[in-house]
N, CA, C and O atoms as a DFTB+ gen file, in Angstrom:
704 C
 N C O
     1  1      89.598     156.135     117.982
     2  2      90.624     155.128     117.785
     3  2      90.093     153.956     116.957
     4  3      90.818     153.404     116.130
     5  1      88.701     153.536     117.199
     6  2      88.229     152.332     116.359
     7  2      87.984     152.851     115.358
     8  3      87.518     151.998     114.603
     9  1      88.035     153.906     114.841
    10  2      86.979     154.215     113.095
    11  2      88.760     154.366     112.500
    12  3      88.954     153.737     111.460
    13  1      89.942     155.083     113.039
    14  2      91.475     154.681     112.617
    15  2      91.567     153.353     112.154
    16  3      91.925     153.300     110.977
    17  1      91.341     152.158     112.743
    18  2      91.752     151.064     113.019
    19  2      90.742     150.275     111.886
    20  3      91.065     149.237     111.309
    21  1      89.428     151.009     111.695
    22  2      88.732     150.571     110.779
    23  2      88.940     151.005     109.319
    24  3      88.932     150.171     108.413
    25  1      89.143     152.428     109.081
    26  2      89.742     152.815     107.460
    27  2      90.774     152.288     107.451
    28  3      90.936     151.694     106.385
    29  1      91.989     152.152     108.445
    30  2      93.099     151.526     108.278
    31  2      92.912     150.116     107.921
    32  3      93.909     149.420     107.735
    33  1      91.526     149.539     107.788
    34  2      91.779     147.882     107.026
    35  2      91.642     147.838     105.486
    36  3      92.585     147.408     104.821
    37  1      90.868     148.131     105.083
    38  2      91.045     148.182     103.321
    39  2      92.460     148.499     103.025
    40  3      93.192     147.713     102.424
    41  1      92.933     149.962     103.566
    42  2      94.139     149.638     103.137
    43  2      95.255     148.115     103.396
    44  3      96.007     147.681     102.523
    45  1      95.140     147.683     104.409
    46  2      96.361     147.450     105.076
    47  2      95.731     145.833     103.948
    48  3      96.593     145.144     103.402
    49  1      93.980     145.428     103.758
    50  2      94.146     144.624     102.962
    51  2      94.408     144.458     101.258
    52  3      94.496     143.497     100.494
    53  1      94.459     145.496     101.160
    54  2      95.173     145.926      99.627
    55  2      96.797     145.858     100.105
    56  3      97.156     144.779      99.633
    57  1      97.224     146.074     100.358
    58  2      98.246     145.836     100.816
    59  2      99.577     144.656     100.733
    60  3     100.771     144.543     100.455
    61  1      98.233     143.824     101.253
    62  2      98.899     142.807     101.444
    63  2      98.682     141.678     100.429
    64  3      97.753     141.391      99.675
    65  1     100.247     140.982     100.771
    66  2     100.276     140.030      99.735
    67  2      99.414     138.805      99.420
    68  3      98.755     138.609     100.441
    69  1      99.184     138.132      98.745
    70  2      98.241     136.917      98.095
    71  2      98.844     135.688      99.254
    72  3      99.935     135.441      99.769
    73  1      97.462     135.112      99.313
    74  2      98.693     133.590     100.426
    75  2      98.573     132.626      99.085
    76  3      97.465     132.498      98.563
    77  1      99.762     131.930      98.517
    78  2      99.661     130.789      98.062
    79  2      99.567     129.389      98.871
    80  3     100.513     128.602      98.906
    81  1      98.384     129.170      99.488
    82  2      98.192     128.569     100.468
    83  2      97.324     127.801     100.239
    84  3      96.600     128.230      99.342
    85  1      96.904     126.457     100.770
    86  2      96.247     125.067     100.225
    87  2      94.865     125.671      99.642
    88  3      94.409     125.672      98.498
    89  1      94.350     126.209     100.919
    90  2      92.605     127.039     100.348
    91  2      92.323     127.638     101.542
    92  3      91.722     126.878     102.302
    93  1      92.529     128.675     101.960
    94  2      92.203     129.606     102.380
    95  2      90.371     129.369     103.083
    96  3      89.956     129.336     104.242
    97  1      89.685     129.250     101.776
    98  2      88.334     129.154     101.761
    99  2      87.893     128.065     102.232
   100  3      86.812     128.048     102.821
   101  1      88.693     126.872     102.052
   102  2      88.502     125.428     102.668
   103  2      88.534     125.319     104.108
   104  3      87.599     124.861     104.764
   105  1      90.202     125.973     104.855
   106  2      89.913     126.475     105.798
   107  2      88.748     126.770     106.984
   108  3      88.254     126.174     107.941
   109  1      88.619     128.183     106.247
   110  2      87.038     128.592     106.943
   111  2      86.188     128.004     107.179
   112  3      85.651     127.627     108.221
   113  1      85.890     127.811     105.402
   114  2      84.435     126.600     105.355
   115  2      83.944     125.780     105.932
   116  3      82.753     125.612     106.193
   117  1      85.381     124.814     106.351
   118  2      85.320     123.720     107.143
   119  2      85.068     123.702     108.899
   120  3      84.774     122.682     109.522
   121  1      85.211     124.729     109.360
   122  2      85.370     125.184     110.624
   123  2      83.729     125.850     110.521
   124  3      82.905     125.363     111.296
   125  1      83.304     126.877     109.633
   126  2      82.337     127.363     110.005
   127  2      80.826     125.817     109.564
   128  3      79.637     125.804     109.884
   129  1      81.738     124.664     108.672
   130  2      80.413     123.812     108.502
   131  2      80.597     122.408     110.037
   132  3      79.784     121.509     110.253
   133  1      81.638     122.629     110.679
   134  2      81.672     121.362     112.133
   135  2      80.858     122.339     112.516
   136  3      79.794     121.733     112.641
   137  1      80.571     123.882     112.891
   138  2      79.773     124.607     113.762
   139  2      78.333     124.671     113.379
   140  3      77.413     125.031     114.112
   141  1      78.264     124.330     112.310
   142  2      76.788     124.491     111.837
   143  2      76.292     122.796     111.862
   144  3      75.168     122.461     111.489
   145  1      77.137     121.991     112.273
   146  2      76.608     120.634     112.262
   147  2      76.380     120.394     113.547
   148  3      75.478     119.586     113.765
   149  1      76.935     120.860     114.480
   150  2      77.365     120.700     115.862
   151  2      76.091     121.632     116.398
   152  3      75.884     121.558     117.610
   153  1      75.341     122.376     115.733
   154  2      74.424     123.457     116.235
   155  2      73.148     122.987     115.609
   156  3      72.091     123.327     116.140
   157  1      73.138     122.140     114.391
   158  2      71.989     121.504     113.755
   159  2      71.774     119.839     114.646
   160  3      70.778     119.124     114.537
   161  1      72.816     119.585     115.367
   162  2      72.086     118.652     115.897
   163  2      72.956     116.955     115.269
   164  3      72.441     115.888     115.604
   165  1      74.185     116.968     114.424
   166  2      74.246     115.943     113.747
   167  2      75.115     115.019     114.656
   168  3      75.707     115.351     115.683
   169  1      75.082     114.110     114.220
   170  2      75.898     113.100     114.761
   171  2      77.581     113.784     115.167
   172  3      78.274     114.655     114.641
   173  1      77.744     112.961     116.255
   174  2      79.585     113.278     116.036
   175  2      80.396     112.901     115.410
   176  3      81.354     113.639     115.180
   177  1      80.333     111.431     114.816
   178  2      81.067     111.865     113.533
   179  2      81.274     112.453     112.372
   180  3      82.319     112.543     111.727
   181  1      80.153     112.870     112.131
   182  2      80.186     113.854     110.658
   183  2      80.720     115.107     111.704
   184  3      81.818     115.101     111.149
   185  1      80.849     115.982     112.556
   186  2      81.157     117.019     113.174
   187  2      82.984     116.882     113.216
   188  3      83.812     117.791     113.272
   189  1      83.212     115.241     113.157
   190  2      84.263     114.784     113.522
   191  2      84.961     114.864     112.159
   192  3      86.100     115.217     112.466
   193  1      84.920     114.735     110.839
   194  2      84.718     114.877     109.209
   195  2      85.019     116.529     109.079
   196  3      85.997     116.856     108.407
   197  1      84.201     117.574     109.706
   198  2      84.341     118.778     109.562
   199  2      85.678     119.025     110.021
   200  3      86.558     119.476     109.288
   201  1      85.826     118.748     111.167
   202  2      87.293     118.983     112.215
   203  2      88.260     118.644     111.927
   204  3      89.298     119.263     112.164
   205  1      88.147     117.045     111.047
   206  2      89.182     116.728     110.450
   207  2      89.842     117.475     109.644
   208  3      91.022     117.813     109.731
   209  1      88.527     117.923     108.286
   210  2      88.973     118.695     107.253
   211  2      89.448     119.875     107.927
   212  3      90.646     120.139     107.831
   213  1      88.891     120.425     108.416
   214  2      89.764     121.902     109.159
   215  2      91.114     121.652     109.600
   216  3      92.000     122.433     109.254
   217  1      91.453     120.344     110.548
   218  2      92.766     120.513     111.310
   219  2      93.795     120.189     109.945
   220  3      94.947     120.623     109.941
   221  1      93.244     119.382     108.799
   222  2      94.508     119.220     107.685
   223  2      94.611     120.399     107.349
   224  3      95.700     120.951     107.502
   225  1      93.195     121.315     106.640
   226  2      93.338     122.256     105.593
   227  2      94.166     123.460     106.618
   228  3      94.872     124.175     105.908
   229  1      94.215     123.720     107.635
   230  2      94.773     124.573     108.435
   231  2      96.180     124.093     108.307
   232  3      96.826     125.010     107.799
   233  1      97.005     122.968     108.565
   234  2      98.102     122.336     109.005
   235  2      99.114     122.705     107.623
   236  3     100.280     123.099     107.666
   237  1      98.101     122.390     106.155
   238  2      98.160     122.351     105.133
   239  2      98.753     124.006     104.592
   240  3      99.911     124.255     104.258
   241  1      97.931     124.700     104.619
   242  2      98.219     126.032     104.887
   243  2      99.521     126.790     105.352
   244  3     100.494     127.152     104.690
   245  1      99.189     126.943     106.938
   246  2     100.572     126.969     107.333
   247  2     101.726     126.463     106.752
   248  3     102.727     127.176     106.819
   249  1     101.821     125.154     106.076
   250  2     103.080     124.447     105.957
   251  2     103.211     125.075     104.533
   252  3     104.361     125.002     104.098
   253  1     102.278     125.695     103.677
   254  2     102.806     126.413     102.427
   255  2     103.022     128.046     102.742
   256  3     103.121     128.783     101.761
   257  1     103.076     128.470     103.713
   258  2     103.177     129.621     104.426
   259  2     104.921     129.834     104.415
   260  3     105.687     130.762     104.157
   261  1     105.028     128.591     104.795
   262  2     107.118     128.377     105.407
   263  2     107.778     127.856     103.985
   264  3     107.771     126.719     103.513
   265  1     108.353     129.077     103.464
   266  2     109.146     128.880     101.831
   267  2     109.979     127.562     102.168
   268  3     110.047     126.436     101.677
   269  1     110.691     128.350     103.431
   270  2     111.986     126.489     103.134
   271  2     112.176     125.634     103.915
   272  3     111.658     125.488     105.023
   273  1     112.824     125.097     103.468
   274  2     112.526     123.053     104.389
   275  2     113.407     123.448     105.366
   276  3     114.347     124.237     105.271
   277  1     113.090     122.943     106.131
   278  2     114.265     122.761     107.394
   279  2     114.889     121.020     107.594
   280  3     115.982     120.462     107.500
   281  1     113.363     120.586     107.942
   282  2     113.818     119.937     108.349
   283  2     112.977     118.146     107.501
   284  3     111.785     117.920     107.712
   285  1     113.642     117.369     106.831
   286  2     112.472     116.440     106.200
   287  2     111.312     116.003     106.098
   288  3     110.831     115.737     107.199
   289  1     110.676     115.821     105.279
   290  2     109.594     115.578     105.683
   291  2     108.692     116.570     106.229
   292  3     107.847     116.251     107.065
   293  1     108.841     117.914     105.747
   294  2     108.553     119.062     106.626
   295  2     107.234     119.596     106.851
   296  3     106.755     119.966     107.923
   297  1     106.775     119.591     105.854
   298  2     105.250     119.538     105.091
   299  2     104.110     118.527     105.526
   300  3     103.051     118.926     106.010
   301  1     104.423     117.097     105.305
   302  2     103.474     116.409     106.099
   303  2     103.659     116.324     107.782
   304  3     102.730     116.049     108.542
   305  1     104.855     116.574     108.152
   306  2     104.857     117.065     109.799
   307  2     104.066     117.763     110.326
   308  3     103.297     117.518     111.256
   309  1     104.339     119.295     109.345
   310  2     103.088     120.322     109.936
   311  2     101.886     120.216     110.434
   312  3     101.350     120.663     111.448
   313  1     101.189     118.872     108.665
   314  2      99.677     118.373     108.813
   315  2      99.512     117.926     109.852
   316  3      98.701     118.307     110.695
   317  1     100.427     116.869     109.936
   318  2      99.925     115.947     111.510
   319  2     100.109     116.428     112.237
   320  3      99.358     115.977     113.102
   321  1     101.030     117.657     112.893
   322  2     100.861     117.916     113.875
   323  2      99.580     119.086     114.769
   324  3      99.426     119.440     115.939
   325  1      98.823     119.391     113.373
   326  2      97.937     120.493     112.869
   327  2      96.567     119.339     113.521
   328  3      95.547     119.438     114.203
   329  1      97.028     118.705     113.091
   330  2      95.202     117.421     113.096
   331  2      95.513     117.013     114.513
   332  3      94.554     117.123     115.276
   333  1      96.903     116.462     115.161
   334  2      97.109     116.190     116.313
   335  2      96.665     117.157     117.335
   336  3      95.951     116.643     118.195
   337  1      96.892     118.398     117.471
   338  2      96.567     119.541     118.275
   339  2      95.490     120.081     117.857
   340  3      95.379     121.231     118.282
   341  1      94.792     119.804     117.318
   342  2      93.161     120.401     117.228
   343  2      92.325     118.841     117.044
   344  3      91.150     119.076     116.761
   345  1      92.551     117.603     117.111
   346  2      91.679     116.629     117.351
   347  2      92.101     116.308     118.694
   348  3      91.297     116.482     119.611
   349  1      93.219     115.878     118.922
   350  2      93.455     115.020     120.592
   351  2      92.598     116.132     121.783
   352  3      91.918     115.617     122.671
   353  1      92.686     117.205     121.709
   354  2      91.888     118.024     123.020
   355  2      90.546     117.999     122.877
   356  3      89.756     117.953     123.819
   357  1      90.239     118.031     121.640
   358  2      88.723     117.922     121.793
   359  2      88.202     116.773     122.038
   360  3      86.999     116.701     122.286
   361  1      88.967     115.703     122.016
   362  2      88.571     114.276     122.377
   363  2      88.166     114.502     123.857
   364  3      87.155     113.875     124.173
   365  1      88.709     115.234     124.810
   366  2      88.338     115.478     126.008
   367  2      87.346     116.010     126.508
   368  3      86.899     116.065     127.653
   369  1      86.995     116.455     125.402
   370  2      85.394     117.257     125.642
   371  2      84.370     115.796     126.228
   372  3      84.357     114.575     126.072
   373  1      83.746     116.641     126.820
   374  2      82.411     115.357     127.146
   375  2      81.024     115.213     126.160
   376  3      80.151     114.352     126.048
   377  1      81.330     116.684     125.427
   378  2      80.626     116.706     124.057
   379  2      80.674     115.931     122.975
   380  3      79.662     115.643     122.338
   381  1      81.806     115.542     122.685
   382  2      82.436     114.866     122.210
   383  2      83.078     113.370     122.123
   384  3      83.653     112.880     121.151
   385  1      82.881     112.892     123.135
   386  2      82.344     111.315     123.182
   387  2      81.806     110.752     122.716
   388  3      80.743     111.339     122.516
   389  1      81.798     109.935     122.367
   390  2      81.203     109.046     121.031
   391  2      81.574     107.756     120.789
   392  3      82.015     107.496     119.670
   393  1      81.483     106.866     121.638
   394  2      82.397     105.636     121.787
   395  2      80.674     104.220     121.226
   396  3      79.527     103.948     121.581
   397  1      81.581     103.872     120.335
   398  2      80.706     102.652     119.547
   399  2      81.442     101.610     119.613
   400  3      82.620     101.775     119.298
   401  1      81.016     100.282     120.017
   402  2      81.574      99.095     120.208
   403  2      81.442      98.570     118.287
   404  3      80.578      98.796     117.439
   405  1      82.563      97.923     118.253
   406  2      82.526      96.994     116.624
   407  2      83.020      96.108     117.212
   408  3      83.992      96.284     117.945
   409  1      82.306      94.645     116.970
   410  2      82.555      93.555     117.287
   411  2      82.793      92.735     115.881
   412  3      82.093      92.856     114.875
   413  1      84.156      91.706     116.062
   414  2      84.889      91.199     114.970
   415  2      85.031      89.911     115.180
   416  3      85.954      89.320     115.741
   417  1      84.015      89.483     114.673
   418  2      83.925      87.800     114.888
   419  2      84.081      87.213     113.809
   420  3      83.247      87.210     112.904
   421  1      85.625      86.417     113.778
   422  2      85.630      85.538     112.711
   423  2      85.193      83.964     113.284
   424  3      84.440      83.374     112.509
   425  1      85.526      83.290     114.399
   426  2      84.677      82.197     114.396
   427  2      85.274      81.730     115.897
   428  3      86.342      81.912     116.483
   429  1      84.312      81.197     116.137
   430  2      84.500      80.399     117.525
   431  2      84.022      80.923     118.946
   432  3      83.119      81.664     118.557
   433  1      84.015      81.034     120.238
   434  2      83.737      81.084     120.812
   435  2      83.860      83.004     121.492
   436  3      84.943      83.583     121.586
   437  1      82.546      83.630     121.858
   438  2      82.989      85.394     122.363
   439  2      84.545      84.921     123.364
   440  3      85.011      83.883     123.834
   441  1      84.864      86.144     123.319
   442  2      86.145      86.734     123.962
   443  2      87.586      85.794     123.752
   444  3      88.572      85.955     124.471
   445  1      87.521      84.857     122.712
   446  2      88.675      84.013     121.843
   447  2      89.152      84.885     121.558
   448  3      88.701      86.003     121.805
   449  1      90.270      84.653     120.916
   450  2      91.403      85.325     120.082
   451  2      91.066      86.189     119.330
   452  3      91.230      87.409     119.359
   453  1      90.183      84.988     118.071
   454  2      89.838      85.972     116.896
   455  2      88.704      86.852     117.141
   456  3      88.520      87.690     116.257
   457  1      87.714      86.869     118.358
   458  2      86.810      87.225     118.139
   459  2      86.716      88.314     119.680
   460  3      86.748      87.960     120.858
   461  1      86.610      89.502     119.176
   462  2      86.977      90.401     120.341
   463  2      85.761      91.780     119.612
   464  3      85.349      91.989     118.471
   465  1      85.541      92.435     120.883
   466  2      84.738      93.455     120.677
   467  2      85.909      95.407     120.969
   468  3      86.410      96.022     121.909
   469  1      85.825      95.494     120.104
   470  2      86.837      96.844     119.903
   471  2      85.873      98.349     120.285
   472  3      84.858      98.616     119.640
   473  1      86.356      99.186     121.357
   474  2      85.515     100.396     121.153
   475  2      86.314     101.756     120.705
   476  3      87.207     102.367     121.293
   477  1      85.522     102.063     119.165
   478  2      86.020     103.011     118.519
   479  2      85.428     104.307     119.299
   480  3      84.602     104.257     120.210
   481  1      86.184     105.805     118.602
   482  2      85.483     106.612     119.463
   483  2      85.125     107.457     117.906
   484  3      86.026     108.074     117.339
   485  1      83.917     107.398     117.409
   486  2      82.972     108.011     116.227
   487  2      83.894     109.576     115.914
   488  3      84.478     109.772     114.848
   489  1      83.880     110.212     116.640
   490  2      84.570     111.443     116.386
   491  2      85.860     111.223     116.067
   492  3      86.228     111.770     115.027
   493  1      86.507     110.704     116.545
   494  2      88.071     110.428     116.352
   495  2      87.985     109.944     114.493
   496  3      88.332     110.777     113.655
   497  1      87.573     108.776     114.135
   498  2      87.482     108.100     113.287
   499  2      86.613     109.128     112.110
   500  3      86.891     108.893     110.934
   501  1      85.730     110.086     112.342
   502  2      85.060     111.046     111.406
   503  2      86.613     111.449     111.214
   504  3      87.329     110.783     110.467
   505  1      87.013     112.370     111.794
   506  2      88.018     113.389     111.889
   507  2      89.271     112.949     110.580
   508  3      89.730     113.636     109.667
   509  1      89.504     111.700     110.933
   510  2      90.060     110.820     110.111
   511  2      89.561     110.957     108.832
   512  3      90.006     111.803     108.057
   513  1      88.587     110.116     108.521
   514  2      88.103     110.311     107.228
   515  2      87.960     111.659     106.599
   516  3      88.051     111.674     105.371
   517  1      87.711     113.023     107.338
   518  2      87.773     114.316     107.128
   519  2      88.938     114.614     106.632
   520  3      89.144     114.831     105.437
   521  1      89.947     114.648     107.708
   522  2      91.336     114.662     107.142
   523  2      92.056     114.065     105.759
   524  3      92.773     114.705     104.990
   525  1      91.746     112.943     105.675
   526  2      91.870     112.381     104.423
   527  2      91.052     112.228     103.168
   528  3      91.201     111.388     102.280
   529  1      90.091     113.269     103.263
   530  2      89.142     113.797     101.971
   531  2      89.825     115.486     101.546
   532  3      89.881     116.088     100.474
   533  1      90.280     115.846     102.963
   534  2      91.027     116.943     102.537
   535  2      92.365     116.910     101.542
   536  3      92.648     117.707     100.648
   537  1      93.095     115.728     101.985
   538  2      94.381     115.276     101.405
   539  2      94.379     114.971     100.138
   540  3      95.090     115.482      99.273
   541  1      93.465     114.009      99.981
   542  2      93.497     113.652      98.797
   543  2      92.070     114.650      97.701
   544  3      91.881     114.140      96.597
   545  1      91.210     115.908      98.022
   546  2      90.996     116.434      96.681
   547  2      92.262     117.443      96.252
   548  3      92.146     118.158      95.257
   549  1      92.769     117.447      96.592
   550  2      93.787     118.267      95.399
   551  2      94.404     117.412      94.156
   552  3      94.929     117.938      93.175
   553  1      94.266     116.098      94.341
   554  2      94.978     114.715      93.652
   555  2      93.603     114.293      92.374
   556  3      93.738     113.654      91.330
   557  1      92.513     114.836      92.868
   558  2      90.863     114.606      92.277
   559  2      90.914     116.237      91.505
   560  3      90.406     116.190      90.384
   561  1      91.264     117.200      91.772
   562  2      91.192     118.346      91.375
   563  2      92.285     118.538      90.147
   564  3      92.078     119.231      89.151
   565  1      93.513     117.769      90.425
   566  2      94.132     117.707      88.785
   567  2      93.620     117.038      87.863
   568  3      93.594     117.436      86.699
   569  1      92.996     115.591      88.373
   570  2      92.310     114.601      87.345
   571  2      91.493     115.718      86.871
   572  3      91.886     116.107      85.771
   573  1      90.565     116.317      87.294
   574  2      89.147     116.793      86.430
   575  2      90.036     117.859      85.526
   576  3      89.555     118.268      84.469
   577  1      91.129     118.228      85.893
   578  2      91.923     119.656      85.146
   579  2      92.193     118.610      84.034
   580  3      91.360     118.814      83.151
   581  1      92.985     117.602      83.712
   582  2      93.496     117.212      82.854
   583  2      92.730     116.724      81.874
   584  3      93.090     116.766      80.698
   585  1      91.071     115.978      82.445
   586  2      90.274     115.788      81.809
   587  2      89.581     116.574      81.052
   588  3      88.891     116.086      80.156
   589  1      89.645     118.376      81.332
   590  2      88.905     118.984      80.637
   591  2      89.626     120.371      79.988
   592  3      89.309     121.551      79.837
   593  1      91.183     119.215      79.599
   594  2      91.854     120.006      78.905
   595  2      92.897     121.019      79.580
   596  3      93.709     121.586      78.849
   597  1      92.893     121.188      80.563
   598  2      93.629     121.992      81.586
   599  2      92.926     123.221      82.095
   600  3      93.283     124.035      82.947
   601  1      91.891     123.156      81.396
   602  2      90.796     123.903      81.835
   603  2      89.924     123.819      83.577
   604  3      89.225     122.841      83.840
   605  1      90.081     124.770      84.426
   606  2      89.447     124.530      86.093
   607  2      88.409     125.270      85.940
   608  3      88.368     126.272      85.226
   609  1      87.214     124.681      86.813
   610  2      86.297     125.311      86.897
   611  2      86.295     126.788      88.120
   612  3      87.151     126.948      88.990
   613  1      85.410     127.476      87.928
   614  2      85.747     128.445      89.074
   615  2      86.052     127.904      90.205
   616  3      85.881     126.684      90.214
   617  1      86.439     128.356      91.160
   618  2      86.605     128.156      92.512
   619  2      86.408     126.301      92.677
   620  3      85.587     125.850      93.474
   621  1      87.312     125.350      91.777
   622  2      87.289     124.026      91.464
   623  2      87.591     123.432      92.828
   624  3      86.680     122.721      93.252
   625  1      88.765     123.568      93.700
   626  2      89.287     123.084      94.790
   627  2      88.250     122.929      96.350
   628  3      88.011     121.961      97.071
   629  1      87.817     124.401      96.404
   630  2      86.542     124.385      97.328
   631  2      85.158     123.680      97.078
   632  3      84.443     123.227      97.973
   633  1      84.940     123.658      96.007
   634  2      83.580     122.917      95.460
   635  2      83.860     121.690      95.724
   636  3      83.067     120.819      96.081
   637  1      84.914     121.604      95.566
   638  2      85.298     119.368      95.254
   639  2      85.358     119.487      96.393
   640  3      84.256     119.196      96.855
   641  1      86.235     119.838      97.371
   642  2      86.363     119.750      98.199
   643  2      85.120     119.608      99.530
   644  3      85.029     118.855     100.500
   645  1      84.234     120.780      98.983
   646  2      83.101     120.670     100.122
   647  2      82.064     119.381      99.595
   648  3      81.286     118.774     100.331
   649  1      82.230     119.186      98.422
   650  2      80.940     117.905      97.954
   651  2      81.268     116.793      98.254
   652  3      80.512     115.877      98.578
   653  1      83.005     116.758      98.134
   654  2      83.166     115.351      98.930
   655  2      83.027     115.303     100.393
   656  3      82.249     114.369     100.590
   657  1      83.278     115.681     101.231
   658  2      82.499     116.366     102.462
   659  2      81.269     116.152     102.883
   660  3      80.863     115.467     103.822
   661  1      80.641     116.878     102.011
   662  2      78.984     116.662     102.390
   663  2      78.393     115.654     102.225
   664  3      77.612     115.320     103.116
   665  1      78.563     114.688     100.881
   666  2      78.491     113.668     100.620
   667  2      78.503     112.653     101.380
   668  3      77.522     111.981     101.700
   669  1      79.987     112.445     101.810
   670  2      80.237     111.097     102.662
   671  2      79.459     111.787     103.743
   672  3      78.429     111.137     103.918
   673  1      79.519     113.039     104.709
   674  2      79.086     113.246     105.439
   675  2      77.337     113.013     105.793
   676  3      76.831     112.949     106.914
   677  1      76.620     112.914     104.421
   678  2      75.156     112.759     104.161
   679  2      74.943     111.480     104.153
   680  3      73.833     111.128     104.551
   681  1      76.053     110.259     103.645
   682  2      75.928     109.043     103.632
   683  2      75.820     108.643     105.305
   684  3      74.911     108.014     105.847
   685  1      76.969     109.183     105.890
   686  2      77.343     108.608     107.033
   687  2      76.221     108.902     108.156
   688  3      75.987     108.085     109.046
   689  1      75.587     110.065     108.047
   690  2      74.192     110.240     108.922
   691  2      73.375     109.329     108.492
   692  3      72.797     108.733     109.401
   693  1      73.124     109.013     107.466
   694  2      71.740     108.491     106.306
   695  2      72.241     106.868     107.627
   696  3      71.519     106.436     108.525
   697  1      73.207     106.523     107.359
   698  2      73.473     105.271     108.170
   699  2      73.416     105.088     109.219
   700  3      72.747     104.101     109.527
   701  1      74.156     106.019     110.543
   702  2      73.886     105.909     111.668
   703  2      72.826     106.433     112.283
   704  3      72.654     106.241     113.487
């Protein structure tokens, strides 16, 4: 029954149709690089950066999956609700804790008005910035098209995509 089930995949993936879908490869990537950060030891917010990018590029996906609108706004719904249900539960993890005080003192005396101590939670706030490196390279991926004539480099979307990623993600360890 398993060696059926196994010749039966080449076919069934010839088969099948192309996804015109955000990136496929971004997807993955992003999921298999929070696991390889999370297993190397890195901070939680860069793990939080990976997760992000995964819960958009997933949300992202799906929502080019569904040909027609239903309902307004239909497309960025999906995202958020994609980043909402794969960041809010893992916030519950105890792995995943990560709570840093930022204190905002514009002047005068601790615990005044202006001057209060806020506790962020590092993962939450990676996830964020993840999410919104995902969003915006496709917007960085036409600039370089237009700049070089309409010409894309191979596999242009995943490359940009993972360097901006790694990048901030290399800054943001280098700091904390």
């Amino acid at each position: 029954m398993r060696l059926k089930k196994f010749l039966g995949l080449p076919l069934f993936l010839a088969l099948m149709q192309s996804a015109y879908a955000h990136c496929p490869l971004c997807t993955i990537g992003a999921a298999a690089a929070a696991g390889g950060a999370a297993w190397l030891g890195v901070s939680k917010i860069v793990i939080g950066v990976f997760i992000g990018a995964f819960a958009v590029s997933i949300g992202w996906w799906i929502s080019n999956l569904i040909k027609k609108q239903y309902i307004p706004f239909q497309k960025p719904l999906i995202i958020l609700f994609s980043f909402l249900t794969t960041v809010f539960p893992l916030l519950g993890l105890e792995v995943m804790r990560s709570n840093y005080p930022l204190l905002v003192s514009f002047f005068g005396d601790y615990g005044s008005l202006l001057n209060r101590t806020y506790i962020l939670n590092l993962f939450l706030v990676g996830s964020i910035l993840g999410g919104l490196i995902v969003s915006i390279t496709p917007w960085f991926s036409i600039k370089i098209t237009k700049l070089r004539d309409g010409k894309m480099l191979p596999y242009q979307g995943i490359l940009l995509t993972f360097l901006l990623l790694v990048i901030s993600s290399a800054i943001i360890e280098a700091i904390i």
